[in-house]
Residue frames as a rotation matrix with the C-alpha (Angstrom) as fourth column:
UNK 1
-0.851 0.525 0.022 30.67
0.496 0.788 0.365 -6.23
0.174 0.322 -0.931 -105.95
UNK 2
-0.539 0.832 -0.131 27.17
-0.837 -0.547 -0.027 -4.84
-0.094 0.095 0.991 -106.53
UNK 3
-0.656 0.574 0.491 24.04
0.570 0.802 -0.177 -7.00
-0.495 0.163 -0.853 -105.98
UNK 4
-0.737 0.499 0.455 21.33
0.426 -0.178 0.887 -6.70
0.524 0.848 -0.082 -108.42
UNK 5
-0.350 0.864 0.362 17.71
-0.879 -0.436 0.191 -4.39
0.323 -0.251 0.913 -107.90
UNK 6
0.037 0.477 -0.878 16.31
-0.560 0.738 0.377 -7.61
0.828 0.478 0.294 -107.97
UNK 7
-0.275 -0.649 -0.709 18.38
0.521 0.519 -0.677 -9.04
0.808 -0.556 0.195 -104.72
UNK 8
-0.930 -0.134 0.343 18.02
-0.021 -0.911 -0.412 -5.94
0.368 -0.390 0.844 -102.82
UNK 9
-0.255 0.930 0.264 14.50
-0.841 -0.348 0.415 -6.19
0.478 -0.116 0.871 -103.13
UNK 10
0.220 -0.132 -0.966 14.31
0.319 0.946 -0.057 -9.95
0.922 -0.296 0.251 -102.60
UNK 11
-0.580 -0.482 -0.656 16.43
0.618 0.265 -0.740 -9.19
0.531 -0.835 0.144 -98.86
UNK 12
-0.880 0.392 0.269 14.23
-0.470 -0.627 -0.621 -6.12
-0.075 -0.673 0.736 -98.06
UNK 13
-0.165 0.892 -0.422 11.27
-0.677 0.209 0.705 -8.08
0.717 0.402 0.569 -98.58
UNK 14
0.082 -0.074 -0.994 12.20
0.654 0.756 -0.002 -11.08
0.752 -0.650 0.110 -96.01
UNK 15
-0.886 -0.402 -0.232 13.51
0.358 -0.273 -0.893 -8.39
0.295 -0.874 0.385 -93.65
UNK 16
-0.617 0.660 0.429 10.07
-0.693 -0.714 0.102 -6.75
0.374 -0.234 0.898 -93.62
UNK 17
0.135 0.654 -0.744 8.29
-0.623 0.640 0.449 -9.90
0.770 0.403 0.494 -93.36
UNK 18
-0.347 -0.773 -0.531 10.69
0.327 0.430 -0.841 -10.72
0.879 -0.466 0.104 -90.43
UNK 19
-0.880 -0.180 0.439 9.28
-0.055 -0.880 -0.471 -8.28
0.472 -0.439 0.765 -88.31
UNK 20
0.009 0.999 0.052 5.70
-0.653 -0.034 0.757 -9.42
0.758 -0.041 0.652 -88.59
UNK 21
-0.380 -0.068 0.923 3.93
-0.834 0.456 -0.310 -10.74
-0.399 -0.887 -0.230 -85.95
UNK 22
-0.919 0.175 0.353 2.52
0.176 0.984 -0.031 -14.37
-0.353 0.034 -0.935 -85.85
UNK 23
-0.299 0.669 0.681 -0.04
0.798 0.566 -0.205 -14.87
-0.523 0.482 -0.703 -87.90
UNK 24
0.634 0.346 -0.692 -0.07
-0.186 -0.800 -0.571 -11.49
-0.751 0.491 -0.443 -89.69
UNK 25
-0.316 -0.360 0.878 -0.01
0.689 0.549 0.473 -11.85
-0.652 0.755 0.075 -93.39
UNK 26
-0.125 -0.754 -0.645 0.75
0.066 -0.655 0.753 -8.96
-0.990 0.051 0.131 -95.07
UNK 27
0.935 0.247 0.253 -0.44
0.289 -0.126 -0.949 -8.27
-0.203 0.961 -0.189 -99.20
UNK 28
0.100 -0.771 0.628 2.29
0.939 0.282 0.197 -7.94
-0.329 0.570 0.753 -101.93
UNK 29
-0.020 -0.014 1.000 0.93
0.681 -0.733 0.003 -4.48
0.732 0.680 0.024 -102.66
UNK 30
0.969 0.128 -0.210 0.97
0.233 -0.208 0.950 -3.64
0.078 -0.970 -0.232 -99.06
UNK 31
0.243 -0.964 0.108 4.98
0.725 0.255 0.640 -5.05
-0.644 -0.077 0.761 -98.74
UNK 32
-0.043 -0.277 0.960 5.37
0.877 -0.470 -0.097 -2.81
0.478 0.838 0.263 -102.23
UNK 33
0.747 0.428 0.508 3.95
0.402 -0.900 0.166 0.17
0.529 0.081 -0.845 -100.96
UNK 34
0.932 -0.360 0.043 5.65
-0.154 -0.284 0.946 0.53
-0.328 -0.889 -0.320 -97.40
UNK 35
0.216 -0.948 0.232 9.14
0.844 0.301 0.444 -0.33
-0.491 0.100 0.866 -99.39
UNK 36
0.365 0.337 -0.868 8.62
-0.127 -0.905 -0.405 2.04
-0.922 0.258 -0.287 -102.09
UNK 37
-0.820 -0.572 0.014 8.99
-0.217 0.333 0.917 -0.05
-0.530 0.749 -0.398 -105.15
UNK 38
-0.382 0.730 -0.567 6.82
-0.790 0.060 0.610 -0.80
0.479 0.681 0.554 -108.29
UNK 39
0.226 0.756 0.614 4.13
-0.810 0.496 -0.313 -3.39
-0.541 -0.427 0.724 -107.34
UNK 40
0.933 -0.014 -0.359 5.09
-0.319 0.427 -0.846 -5.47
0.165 0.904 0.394 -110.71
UNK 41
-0.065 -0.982 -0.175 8.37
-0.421 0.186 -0.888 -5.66
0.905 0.016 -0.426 -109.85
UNK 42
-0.088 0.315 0.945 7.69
-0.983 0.125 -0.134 -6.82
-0.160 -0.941 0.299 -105.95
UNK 43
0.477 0.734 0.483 5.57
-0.612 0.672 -0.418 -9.64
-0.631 -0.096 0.770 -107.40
UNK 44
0.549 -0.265 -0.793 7.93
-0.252 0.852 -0.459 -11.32
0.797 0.452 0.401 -109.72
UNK 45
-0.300 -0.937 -0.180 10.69
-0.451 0.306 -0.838 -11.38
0.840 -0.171 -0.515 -106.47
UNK 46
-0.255 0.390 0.885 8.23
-0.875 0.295 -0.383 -12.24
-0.410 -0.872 0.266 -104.23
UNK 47
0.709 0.701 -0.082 7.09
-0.671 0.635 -0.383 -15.55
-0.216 0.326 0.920 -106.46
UNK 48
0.093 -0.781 -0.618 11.29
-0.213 0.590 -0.779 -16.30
0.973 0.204 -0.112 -106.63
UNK 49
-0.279 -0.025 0.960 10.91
-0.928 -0.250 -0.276 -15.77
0.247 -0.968 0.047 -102.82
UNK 50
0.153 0.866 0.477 8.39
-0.915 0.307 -0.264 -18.08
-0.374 -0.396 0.838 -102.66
UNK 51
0.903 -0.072 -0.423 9.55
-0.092 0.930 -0.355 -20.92
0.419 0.360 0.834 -105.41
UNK 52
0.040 -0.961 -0.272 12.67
-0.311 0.247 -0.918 -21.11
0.950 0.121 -0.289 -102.78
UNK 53
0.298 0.724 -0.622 10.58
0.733 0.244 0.635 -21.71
0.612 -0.645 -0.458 -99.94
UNK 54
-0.742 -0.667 0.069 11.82
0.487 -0.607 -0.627 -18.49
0.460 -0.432 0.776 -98.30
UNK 55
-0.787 0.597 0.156 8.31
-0.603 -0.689 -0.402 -16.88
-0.132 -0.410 0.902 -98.15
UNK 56
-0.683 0.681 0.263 5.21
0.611 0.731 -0.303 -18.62
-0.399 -0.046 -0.916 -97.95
UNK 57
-0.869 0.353 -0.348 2.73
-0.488 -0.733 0.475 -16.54
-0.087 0.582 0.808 -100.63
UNK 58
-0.631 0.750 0.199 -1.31
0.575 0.625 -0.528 -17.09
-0.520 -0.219 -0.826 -100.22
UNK 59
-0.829 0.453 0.326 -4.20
-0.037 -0.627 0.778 -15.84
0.557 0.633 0.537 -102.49
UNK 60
-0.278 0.736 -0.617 -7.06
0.238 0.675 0.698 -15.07
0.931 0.048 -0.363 -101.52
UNK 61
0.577 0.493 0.651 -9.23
-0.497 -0.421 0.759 -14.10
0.648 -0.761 0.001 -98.42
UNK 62
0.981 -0.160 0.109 -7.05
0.009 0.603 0.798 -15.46
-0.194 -0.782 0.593 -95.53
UNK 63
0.582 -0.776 0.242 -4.07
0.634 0.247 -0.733 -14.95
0.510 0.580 0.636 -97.93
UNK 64
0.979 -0.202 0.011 -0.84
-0.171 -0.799 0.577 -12.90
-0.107 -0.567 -0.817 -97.55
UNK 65
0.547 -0.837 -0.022 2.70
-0.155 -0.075 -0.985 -13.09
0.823 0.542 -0.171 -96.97
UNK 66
0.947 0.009 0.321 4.49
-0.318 0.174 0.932 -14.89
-0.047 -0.985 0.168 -94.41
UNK 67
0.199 -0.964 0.177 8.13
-0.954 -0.232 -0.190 -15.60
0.225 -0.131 -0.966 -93.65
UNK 68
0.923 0.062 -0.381 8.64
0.020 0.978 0.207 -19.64
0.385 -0.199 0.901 -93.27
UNK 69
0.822 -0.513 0.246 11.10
-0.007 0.423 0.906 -21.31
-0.569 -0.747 0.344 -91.03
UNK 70
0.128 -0.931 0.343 13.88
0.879 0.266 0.395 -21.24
-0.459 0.251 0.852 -93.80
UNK 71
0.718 -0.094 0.689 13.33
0.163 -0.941 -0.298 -17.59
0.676 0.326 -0.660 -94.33
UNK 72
0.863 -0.251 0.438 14.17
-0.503 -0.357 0.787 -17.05
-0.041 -0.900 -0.434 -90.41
UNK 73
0.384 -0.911 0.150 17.62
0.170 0.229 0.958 -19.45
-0.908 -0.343 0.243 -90.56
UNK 74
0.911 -0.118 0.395 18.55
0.403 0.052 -0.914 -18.97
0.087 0.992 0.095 -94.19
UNK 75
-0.426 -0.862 -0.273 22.14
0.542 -0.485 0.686 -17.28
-0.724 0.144 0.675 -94.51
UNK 76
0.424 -0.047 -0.905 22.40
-0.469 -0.866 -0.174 -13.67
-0.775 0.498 -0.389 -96.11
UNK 77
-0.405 -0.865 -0.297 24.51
-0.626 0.026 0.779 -15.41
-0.666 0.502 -0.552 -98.23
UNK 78
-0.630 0.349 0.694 22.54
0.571 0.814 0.109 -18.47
-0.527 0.465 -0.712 -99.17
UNK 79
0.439 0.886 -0.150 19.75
0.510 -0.383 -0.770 -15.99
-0.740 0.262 -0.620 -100.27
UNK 80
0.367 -0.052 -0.929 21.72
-0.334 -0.939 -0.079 -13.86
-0.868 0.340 -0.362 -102.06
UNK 81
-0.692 -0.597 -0.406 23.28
-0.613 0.189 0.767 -16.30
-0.381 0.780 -0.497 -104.18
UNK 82
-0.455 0.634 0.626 20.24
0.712 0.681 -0.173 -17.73
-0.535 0.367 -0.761 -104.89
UNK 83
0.566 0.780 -0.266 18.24
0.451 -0.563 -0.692 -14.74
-0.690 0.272 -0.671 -105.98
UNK 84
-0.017 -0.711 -0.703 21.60
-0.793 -0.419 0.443 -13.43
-0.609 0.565 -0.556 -108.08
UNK 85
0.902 0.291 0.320 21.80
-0.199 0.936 -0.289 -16.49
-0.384 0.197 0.902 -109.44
UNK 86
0.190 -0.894 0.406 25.36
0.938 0.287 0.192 -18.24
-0.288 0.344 0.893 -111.84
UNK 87
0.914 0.209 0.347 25.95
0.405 -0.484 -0.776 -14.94
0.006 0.850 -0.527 -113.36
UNK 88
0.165 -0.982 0.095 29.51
0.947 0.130 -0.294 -13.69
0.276 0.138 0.951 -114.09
UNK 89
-0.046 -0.247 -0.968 31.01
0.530 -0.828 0.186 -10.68
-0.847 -0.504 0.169 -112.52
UNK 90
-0.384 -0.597 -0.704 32.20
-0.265 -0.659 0.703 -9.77
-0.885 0.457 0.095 -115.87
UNK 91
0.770 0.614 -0.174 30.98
-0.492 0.398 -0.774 -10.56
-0.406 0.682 0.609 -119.50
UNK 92
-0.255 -0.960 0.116 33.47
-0.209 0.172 0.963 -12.40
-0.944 0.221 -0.244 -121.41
UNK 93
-0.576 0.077 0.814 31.45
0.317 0.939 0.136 -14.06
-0.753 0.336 -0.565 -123.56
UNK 94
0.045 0.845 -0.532 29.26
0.151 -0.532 -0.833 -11.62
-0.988 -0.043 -0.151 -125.04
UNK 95
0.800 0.228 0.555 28.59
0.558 0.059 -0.828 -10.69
-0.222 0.972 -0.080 -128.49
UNK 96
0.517 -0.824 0.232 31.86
-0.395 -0.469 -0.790 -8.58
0.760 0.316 -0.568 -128.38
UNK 97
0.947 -0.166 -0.276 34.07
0.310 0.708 0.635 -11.43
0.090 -0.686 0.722 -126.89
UNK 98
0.816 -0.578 0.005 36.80
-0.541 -0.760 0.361 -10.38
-0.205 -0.297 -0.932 -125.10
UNK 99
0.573 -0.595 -0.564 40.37
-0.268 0.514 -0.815 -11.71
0.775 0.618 0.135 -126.62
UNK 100
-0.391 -0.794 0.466 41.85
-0.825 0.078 -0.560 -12.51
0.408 -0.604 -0.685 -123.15
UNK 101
0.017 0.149 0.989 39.71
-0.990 0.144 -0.005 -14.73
-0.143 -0.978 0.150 -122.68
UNK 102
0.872 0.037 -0.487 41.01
-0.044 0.999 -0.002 -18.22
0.487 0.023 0.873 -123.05
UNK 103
0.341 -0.816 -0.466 43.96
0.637 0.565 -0.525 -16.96
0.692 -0.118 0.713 -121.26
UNK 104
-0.113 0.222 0.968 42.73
-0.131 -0.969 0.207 -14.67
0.985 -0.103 0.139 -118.85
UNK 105
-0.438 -0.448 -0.780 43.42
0.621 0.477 -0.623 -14.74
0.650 -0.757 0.069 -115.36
UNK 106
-0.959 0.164 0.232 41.40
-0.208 -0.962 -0.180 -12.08
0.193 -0.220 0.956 -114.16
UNK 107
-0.171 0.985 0.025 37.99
-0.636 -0.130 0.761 -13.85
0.752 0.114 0.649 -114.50
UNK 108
-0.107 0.165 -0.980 39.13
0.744 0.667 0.031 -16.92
0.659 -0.726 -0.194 -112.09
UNK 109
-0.679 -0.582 -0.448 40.18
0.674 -0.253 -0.694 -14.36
0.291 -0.773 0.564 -109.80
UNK 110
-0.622 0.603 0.500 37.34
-0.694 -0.720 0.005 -12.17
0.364 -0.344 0.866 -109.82
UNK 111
0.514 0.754 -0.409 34.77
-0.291 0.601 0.744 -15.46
0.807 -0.264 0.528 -109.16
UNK 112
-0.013 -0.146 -0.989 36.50
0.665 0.737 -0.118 -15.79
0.746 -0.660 0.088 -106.03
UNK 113
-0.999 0.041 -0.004 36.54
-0.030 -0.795 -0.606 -12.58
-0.028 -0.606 0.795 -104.84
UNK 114
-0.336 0.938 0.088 32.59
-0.757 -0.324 0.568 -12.91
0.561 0.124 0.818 -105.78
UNK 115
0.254 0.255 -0.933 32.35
0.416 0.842 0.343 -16.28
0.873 -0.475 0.108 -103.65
UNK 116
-0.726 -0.572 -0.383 34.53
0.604 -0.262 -0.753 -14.51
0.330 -0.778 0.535 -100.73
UNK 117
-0.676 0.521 0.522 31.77
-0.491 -0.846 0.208 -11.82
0.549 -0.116 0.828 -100.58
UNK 118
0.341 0.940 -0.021 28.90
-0.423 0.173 0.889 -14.01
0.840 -0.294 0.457 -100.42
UNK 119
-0.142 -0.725 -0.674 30.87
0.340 0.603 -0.721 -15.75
0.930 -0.331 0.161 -98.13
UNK 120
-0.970 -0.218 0.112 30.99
0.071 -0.688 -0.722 -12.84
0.234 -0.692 0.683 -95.50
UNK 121
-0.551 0.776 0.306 27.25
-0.818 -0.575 -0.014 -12.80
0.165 -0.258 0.952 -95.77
UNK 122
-0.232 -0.031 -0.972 27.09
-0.136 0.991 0.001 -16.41
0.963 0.132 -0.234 -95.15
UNK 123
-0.747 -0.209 -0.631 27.90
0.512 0.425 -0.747 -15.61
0.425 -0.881 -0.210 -91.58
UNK 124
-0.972 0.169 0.163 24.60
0.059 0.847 -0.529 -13.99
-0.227 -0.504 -0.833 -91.35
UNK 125
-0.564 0.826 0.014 20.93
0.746 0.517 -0.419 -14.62
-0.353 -0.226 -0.908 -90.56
UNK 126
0.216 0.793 0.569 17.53
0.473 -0.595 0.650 -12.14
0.854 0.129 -0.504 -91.46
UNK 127
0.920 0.260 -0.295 17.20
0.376 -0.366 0.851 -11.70
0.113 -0.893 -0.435 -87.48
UNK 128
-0.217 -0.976 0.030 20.84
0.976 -0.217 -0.007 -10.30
0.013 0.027 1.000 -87.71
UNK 129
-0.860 -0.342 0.377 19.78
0.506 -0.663 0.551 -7.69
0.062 0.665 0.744 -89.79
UNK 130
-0.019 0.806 0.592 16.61
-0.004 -0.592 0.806 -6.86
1.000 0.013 0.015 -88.16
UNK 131
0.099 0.065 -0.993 17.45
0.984 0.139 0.107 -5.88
0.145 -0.988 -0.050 -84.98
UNK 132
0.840 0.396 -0.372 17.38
0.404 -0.913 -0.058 -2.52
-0.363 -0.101 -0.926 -83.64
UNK 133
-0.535 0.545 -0.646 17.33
-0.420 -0.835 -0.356 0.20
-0.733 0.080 0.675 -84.88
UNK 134
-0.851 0.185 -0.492 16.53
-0.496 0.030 0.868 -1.36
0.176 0.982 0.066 -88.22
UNK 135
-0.533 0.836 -0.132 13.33
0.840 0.505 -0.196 -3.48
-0.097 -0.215 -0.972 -86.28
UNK 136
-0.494 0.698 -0.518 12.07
0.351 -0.385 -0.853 -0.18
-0.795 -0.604 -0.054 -85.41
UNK 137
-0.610 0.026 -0.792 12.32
-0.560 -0.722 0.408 1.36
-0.561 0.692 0.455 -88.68
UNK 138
-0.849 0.272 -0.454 10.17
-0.221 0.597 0.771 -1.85
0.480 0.755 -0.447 -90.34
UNK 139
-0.476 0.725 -0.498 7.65
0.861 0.268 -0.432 -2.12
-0.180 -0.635 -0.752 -87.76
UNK 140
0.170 0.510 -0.843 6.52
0.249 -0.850 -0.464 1.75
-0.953 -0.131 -0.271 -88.42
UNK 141
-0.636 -0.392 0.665 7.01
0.475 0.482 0.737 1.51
-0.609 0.784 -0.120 -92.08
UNK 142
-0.192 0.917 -0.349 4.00
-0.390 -0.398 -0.830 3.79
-0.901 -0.023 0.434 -93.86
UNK 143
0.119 0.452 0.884 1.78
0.807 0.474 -0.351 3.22
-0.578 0.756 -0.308 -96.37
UNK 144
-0.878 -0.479 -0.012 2.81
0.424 -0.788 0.447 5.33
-0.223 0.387 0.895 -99.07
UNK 145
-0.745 0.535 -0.398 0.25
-0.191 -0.743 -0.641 8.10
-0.639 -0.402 0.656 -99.81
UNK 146
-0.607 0.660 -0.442 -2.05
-0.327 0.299 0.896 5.88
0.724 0.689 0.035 -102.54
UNK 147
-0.635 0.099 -0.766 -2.83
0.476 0.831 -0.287 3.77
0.608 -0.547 -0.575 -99.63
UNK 148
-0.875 0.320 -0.364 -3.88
0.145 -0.544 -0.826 6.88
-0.463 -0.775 0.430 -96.99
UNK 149
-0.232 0.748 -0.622 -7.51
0.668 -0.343 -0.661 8.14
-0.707 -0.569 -0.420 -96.62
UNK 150
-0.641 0.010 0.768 -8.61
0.597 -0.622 0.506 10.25
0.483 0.783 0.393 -99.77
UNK 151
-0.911 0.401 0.097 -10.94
-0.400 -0.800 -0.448 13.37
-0.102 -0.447 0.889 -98.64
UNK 152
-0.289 0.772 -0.566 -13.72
-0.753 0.182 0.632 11.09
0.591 0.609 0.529 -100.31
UNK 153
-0.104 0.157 -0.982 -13.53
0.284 0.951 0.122 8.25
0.953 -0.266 -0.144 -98.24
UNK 154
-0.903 -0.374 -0.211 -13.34
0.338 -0.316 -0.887 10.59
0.265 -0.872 0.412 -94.64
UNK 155
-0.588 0.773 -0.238 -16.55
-0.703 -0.634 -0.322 12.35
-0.400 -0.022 0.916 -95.72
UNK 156
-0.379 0.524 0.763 -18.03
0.063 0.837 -0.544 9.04
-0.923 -0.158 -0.350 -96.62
UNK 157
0.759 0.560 -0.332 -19.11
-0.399 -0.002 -0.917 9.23
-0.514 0.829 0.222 -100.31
C-alpha cells in the first residue's frame, strides 16, 4: 500500500505543527519552505487540513497555522483515510474495464488488506510520531535558502 503525495504531505504538515510551541503560528510558506515542497501544493493540503478541523488556518496579521485539539488526538489512521479519501486500491472501472470484474475476488480482498493497514495506523497518535529523535529533527527544521539573508539585505540596501 502506498499513500498518496498529497497524504504524506497532509501528515508532515500536522507533525511539524505538533512541535510548535503555544501560541506560535507558523505561515504556509514558512511550513512549505522548512518541508521542502511547492508552496501551491502545501496550500491546497493545508485548506483539506483545515476543512477537517485538524489545523486551525488564519489570514492575516496575527494569522498562521496552528494544530487544534483534534489534530493532537486524531489517529494516524483517521487522518489518513480522510486525506486519501474512498479511492480504490486498484482501477476496475476505468475506461479500459477490467473483465474480472463482476466476478473478481481480488478487489474485496485487496479493500481489506487496505482497511487492515489503516487500521495499524489507527493505533497511533501525531505525538507518537513526534517524539525523539524525530521532535528534534522538526524543531531545527531550516528555512530553505529563498528564505536566508541575501547579501542585499546584510549590507542594508
Amino acid at each position: 500500500m502506498q499513500l498518496t503525495r498529497f497524504t504524506d504531505l497532509g501528515l508532515r504538515i500536522v507533525m511539524r505543527l505538533a512541535v510548535e510551541q503555544p501560541g506560535d503560528r507558523p505561515g504556509s510558506k514558512d511550513i512549505a519552505e522548512q518541508l521542502a515542497i511547492s508552496y501551491t501544493h502545501a496550500a491546497k493540503v493545508i485548506a483539506r487540513l483545515s476543512e477537517l478541523g485538524i489545523v486551525d488556518a488564519r489570514r492575516g496579521r496575527g494569522g498562521g497555522l496552528a494544530i487544534t485539539e483534534l489534530g493532537r488526538t486524531a489517529s494516524i489512521g483517521w487522518l489518513a483515510r480522510r486525506l486519501e479519501g474512498e479511492s480504490e486500491v486498484i482501477e476496475c472501472d476505468g475506461s479500459n474495464p477490467c473483465p474480472l470484474r463482476t466476478s473478481c475476488l481480488l478487489r474485496p480482498a485487496l479493500r481489506r488488506a487496505r482497511e487492515a493497514f489503516f487500521a495499524s495506523l489507527d493505533e497511533l497518535l501525531i505525538e507518537d510520531v513526534t517524539s525523539q529523535p524525530t521532535r528534534g529533527v522538526l524543531l531545527t527544521l531550516p528555512a530553505m535558502p529563498s528564505r536566508l539573508p541575501t547579501v542585499k539585505t546584510m549590507i542594508g540596501e
